[in-house]
Predicted model as a PDB file, atoms N, CA, C, CB and O in Angstrom, pLDDT in the B-factor column:
MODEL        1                                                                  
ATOM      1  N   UNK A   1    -183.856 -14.405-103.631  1.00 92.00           N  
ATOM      2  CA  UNK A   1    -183.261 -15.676-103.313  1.00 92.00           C  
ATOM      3  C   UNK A   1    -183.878 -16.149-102.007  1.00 92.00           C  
ATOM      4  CB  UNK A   1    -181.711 -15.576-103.219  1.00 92.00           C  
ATOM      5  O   UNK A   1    -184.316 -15.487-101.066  1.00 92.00           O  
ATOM      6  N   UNK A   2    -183.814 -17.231-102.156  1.00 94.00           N  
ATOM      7  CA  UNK A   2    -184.872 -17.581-100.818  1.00 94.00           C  
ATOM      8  C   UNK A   2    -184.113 -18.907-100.125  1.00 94.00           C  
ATOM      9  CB  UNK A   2    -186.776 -18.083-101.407  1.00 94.00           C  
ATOM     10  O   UNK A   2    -183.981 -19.910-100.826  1.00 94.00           O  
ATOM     11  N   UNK A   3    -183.658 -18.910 -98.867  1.00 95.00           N  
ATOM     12  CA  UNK A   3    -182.990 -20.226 -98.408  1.00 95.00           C  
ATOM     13  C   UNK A   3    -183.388 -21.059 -97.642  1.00 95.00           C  
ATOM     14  CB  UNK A   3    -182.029 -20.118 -97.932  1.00 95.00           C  
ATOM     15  O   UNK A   3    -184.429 -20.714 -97.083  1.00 95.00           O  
ATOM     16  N   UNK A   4    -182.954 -22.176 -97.317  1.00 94.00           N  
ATOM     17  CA  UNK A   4    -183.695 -23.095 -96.558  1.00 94.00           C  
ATOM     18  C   UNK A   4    -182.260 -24.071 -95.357  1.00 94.00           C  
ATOM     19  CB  UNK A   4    -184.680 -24.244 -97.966  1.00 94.00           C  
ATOM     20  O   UNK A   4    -181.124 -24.316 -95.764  1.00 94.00           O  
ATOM     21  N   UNK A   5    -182.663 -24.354 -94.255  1.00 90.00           N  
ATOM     22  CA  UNK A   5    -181.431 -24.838 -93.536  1.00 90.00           C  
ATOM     23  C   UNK A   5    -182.206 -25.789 -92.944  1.00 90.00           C  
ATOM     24  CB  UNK A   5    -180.543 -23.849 -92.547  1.00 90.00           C  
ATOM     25  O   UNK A   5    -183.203 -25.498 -92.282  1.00 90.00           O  
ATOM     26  N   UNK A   6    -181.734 -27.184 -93.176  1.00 86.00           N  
ATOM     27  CA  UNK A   6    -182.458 -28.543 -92.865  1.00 86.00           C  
ATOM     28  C   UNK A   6    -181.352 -28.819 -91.476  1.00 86.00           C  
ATOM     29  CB  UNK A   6    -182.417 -29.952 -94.430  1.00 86.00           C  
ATOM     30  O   UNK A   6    -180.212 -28.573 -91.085  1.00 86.00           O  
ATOM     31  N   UNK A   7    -182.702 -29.554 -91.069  1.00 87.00           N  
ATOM     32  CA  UNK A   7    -182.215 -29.952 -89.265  1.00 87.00           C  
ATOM     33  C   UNK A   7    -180.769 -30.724 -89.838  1.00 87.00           C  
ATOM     34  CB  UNK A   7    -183.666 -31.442 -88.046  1.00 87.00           C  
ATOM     35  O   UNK A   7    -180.209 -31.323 -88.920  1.00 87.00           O  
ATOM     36  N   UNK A   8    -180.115 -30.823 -91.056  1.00 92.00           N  
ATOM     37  CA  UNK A   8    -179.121 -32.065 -90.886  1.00 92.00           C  
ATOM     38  C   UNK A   8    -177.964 -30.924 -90.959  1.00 92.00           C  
ATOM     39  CB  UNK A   8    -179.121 -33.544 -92.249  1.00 92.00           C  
ATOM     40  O   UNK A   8    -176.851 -31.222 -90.526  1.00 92.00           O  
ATOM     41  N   UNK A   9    -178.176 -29.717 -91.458  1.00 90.00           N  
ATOM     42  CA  UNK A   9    -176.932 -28.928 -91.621  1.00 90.00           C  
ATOM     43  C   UNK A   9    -176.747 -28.361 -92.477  1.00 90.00           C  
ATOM     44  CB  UNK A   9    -175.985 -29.390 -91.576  1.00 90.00           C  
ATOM     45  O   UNK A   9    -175.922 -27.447 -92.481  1.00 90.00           O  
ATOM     46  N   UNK A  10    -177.554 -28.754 -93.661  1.00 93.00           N  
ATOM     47  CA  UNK A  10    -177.191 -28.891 -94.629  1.00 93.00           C  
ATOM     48  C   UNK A  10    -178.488 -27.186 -95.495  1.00 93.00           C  
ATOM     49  CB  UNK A  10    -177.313 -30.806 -94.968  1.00 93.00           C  
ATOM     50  O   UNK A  10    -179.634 -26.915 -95.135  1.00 93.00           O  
ATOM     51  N   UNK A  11    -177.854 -26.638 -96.328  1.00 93.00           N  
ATOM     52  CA  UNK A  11    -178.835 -25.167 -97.041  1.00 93.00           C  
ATOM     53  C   UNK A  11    -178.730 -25.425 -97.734  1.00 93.00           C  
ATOM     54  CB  UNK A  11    -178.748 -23.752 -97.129  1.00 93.00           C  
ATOM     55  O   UNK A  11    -177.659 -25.902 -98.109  1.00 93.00           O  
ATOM     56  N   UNK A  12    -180.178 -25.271 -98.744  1.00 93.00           N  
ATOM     57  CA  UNK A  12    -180.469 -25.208 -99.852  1.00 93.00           C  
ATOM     58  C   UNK A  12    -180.649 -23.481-100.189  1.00 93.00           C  
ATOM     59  CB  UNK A  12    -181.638 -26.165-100.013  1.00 93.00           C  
ATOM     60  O   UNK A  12    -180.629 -22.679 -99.255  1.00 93.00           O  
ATOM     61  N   UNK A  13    -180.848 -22.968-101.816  1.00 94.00           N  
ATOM     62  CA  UNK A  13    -181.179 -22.127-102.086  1.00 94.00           C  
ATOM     63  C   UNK A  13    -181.701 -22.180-103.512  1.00 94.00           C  
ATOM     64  CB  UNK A  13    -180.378 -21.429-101.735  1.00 94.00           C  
ATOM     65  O   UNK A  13    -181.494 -23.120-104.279  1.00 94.00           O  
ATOM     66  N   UNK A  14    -182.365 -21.133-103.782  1.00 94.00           N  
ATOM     67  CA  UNK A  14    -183.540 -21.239-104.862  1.00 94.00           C  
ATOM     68  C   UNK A  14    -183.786 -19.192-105.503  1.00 94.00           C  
ATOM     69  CB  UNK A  14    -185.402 -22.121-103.714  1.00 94.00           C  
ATOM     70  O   UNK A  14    -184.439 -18.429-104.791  1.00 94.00           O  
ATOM     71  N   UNK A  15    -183.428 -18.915-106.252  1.00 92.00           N  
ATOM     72  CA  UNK A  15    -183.723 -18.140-107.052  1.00 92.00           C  
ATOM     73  C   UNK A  15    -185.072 -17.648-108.007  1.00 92.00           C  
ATOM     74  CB  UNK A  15    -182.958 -18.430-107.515  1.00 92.00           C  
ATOM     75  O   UNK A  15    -185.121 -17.692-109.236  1.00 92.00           O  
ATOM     76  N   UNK A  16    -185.870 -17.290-107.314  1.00 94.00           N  
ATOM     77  CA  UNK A  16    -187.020 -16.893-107.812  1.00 94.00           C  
ATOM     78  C   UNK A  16    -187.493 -15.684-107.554  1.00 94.00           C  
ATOM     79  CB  UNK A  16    -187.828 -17.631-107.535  1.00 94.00           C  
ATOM     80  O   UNK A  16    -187.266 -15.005-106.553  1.00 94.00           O  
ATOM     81  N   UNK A  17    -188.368 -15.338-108.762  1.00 94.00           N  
ATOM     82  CA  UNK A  17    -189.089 -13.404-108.242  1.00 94.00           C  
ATOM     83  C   UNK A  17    -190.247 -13.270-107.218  1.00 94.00           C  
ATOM     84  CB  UNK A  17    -189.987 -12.458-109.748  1.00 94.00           C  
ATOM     85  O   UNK A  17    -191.286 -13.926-107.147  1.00 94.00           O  
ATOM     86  N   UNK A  18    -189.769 -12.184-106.391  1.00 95.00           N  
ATOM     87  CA  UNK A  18    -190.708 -12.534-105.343  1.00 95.00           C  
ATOM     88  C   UNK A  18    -192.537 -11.937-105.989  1.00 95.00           C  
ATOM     89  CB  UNK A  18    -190.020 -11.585-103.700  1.00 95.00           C  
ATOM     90  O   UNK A  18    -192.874 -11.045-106.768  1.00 95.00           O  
ATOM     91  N   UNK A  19    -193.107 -12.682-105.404  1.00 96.00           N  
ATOM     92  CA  UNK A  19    -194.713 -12.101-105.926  1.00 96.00           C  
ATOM     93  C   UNK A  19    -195.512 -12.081-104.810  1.00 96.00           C  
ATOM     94  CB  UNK A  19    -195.576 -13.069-107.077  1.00 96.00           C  
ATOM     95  O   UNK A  19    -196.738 -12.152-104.904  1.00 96.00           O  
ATOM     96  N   UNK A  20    -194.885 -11.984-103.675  1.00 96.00           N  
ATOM     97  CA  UNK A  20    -195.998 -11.546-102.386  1.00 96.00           C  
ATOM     98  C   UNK A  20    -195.712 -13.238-101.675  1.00 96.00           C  
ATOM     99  CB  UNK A  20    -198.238 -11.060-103.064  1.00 96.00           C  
ATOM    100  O   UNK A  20    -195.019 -14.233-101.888  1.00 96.00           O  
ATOM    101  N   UNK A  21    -196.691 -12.774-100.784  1.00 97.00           N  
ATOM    102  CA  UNK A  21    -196.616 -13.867 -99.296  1.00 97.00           C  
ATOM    103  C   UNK A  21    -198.021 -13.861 -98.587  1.00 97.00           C  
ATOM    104  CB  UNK A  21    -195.358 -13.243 -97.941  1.00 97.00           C  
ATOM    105  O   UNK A  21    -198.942 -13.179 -99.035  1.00 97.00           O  
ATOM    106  N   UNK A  22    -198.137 -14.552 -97.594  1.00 97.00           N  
ATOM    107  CA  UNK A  22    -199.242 -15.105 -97.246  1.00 97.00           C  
ATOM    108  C   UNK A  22    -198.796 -15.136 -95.726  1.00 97.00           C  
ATOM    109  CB  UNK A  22    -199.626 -16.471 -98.034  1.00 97.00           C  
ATOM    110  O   UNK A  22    -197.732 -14.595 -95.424  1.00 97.00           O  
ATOM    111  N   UNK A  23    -199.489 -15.682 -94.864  1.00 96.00           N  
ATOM    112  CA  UNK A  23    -198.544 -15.536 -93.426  1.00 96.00           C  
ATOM    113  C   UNK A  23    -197.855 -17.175 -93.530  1.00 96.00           C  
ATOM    114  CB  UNK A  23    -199.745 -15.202 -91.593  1.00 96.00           C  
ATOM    115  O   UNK A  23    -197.008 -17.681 -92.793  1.00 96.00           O  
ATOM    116  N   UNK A  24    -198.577 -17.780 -94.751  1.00 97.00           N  
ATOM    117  CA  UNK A  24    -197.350 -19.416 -94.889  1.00 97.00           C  
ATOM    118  C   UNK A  24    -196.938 -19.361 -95.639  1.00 97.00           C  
ATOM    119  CB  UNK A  24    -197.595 -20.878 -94.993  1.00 97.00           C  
ATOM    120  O   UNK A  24    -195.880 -19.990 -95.603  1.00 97.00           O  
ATOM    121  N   UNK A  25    -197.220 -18.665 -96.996  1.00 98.00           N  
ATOM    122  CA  UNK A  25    -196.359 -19.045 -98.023  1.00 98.00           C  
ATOM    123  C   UNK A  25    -195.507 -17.951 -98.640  1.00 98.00           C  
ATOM    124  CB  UNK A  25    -197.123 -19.653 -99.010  1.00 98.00           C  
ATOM    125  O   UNK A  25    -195.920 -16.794 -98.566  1.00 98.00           O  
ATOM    126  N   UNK A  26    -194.184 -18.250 -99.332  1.00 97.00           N  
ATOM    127  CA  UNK A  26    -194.078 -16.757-100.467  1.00 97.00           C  
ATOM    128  C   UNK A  26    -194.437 -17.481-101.606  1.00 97.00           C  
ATOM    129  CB  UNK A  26    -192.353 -15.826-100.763  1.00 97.00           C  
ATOM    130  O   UNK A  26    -194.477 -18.700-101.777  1.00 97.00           O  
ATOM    131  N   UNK A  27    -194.703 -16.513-102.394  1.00 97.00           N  
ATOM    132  CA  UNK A  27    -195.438 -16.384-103.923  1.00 97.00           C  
ATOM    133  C   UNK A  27    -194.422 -16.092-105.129  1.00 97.00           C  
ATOM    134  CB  UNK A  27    -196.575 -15.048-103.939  1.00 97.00           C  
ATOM    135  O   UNK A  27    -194.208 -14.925-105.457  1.00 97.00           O  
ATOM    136  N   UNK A  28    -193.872 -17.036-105.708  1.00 97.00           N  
ATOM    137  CA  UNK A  28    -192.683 -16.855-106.501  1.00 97.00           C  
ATOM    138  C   UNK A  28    -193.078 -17.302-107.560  1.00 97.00           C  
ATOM    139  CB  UNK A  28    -191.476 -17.427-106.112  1.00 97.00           C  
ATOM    140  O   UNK A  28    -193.886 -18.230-107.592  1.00 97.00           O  
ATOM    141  N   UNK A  29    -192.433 -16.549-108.990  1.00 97.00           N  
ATOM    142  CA  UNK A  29    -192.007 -17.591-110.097  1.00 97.00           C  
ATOM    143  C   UNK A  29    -190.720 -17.567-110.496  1.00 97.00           C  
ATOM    144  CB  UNK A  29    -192.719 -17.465-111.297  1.00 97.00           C  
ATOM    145  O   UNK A  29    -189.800 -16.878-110.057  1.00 97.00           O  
ATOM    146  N   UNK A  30    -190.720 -18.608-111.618  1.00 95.00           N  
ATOM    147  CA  UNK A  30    -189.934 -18.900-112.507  1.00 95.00           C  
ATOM    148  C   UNK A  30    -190.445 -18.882-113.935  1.00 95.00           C  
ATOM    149  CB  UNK A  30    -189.462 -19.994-112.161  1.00 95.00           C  
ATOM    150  O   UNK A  30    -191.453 -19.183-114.576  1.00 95.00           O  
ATOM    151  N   UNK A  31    -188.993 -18.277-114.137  1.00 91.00           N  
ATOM    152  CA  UNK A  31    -189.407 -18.498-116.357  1.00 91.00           C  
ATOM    153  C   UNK A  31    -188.860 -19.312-117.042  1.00 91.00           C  
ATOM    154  CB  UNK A  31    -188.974 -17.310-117.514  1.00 91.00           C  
ATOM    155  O   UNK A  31    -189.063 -19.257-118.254  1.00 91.00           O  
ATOM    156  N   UNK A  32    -188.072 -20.234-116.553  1.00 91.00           N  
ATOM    157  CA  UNK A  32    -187.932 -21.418-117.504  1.00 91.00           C  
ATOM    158  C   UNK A  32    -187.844 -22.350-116.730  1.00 91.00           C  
ATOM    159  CB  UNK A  32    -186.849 -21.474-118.446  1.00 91.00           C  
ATOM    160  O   UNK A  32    -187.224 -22.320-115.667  1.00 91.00           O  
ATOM    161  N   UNK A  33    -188.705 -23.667-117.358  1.00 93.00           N  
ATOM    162  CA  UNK A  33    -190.072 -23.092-117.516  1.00 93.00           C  
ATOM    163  C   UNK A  33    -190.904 -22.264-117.100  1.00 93.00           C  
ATOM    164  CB  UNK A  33    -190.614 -23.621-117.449  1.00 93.00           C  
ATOM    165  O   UNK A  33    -190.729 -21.902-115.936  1.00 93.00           O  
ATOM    166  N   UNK A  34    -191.933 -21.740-117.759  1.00 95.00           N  
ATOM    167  CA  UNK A  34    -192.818 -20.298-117.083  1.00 95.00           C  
ATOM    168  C   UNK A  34    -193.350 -20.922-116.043  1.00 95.00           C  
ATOM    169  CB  UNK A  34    -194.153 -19.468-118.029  1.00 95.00           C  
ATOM    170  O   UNK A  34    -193.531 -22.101-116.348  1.00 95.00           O  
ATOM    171  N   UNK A  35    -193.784 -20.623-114.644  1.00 97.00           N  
ATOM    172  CA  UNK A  35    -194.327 -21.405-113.742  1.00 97.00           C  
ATOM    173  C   UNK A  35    -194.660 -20.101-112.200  1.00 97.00           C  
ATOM    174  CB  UNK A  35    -193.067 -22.867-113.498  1.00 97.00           C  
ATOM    175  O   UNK A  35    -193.892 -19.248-111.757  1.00 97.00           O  
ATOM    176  N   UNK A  36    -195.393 -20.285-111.971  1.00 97.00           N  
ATOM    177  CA  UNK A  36    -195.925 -19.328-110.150  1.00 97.00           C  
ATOM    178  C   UNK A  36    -196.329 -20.329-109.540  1.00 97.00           C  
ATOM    179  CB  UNK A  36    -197.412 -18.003-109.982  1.00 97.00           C  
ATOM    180  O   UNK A  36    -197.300 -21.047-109.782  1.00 97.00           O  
ATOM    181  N   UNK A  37    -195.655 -20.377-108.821  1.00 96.00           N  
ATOM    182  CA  UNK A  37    -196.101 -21.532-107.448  1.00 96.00           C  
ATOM    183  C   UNK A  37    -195.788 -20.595-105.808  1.00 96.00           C  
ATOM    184  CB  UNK A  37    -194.670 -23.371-107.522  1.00 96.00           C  
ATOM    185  O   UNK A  37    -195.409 -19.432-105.667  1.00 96.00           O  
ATOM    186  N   UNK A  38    -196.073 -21.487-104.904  1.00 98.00           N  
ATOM    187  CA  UNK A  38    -195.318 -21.096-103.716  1.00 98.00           C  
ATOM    188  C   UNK A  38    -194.830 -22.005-103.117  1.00 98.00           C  
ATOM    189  CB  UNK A  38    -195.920 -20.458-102.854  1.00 98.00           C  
ATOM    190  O   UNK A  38    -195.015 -23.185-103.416  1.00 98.00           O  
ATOM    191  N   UNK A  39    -193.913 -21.485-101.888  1.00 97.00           N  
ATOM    192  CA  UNK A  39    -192.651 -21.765-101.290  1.00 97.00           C  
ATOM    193  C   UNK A  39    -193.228 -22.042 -99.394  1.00 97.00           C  
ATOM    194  CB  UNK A  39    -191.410 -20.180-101.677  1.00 97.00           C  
ATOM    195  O   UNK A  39    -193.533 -21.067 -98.707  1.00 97.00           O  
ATOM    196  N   UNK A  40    -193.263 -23.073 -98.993  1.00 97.00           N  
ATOM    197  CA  UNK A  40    -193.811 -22.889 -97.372  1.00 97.00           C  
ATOM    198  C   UNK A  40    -192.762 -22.743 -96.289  1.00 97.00           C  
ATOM    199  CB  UNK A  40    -194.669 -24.198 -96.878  1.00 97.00           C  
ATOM    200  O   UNK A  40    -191.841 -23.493 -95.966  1.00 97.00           O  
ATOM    201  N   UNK A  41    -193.281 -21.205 -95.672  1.00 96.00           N  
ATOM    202  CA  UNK A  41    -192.096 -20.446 -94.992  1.00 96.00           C  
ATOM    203  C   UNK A  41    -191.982 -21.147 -94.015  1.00 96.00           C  
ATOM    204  CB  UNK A  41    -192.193 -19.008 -94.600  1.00 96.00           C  
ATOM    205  O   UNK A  41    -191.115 -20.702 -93.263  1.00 96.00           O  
ATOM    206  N   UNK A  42    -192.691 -22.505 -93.479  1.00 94.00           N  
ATOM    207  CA  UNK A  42    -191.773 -23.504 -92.368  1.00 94.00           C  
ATOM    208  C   UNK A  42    -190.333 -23.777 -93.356  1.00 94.00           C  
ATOM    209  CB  UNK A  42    -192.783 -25.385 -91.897  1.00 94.00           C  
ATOM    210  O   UNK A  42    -189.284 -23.342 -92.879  1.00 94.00           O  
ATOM    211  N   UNK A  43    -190.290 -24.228 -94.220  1.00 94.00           N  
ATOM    212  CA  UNK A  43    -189.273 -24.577 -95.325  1.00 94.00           C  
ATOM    213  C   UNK A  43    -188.483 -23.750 -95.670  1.00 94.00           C  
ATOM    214  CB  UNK A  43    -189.724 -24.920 -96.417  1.00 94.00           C  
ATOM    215  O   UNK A  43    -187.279 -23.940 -95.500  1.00 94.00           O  
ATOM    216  N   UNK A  44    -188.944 -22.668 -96.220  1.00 95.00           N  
ATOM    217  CA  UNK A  44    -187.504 -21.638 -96.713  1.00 95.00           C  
ATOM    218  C   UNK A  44    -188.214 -20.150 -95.686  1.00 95.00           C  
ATOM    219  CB  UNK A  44    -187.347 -21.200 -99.224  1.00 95.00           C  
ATOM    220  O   UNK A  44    -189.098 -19.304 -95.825  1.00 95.00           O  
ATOM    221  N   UNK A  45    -187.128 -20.548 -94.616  1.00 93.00           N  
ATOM    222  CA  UNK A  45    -187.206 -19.356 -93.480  1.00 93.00           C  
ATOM    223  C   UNK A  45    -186.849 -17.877 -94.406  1.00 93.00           C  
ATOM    224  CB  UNK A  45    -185.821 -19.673 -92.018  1.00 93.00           C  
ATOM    225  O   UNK A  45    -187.616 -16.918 -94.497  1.00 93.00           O  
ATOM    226  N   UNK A  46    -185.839 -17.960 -94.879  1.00 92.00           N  
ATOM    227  CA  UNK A  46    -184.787 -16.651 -95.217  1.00 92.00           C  
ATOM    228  C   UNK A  46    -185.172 -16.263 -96.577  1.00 92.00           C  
ATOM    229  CB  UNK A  46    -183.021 -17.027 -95.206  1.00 92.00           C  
ATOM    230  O   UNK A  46    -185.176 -17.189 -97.388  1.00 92.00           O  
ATOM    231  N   UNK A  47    -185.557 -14.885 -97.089  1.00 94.00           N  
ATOM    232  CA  UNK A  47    -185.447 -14.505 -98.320  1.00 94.00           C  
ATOM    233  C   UNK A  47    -184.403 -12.824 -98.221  1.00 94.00           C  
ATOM    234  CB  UNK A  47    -187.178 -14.443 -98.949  1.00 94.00           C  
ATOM    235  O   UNK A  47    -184.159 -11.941 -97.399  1.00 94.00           O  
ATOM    236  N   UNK A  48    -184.104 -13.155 -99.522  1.00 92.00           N  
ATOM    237  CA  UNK A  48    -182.566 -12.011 -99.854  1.00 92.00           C  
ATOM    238  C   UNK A  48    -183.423 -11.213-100.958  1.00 92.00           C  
ATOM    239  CB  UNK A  48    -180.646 -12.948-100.731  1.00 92.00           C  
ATOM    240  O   UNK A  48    -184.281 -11.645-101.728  1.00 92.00           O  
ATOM    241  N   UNK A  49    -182.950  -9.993-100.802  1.00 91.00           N  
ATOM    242  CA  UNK A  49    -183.162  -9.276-102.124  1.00 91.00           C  
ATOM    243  C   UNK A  49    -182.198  -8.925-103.004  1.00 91.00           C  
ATOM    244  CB  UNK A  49    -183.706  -8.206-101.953  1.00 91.00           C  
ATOM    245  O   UNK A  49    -181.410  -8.017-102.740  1.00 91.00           O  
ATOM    246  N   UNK A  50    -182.142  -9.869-104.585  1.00 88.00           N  
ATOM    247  CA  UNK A  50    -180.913  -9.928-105.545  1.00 88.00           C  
ATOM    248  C   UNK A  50    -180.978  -8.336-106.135  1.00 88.00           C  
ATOM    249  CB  UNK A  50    -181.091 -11.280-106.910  1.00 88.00           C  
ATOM    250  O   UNK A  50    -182.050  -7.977-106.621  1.00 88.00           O  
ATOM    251  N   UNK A  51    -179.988  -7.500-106.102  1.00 87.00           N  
ATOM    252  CA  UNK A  51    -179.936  -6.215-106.996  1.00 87.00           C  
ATOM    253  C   UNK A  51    -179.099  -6.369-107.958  1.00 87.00           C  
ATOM    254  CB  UNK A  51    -179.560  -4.995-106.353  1.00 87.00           C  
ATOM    255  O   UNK A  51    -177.926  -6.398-107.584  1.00 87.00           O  
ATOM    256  N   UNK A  52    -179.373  -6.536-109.660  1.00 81.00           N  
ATOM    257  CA  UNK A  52    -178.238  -6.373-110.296  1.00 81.00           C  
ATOM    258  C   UNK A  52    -179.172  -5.804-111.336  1.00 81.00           C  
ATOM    259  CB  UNK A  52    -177.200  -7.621-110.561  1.00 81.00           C  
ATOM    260  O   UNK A  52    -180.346  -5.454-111.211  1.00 81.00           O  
ATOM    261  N   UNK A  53    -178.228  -5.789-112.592  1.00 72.00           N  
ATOM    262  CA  UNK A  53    -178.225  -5.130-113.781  1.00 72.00           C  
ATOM    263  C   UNK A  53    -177.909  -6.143-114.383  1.00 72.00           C  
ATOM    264  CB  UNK A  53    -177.460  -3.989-114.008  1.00 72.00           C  
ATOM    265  O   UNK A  53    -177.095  -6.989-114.014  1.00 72.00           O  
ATOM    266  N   UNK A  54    -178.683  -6.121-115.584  1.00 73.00           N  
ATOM    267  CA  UNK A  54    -178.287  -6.890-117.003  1.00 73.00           C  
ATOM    268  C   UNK A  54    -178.325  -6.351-118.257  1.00 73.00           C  
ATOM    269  CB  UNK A  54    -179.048  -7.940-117.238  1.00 73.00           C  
ATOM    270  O   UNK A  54    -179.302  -5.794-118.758  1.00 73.00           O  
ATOM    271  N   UNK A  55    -177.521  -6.478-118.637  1.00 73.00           N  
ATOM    272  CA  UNK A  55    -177.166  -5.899-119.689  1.00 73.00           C  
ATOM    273  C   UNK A  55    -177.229  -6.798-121.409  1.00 73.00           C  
ATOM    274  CB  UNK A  55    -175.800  -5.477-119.191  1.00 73.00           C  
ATOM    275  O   UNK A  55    -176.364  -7.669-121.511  1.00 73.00           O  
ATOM    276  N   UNK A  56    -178.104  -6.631-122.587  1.00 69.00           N  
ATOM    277  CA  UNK A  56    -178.125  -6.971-123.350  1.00 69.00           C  
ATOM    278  C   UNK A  56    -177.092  -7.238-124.618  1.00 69.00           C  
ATOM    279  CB  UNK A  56    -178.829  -6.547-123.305  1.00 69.00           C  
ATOM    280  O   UNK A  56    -177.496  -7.799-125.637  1.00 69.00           O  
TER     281      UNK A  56                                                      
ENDMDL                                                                          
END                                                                             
């Protein structure tokens, strides 16, 4: 999970798998739609690491 806190107050957050970093960017995707892009760490300062289980 990766967050973001805008000069107004206001956090966003965004759920994606992490795939590495850069010293600007992290390297994330998404699967629906399938997509790898990145994220610019002026923008989303904070990343979390999600632990769960899913179960079929």
């Amino acid at each position: 999970m990766f967050r973001s806190h805008a000069e107004d107050g206001t956090t966003h957050a965004v759920i994606k798998e992490y795939r590495g970093e850069t010293e600007v960017v992290w390297k994330v995707r998404q699967y629906n739609p399938p997509k790898d892009f990145t994220l610019k760490k002026s923008e989303w300062q904070i990343r979390h690491r999600v632990v769960g289980t899913y179960f079929n």
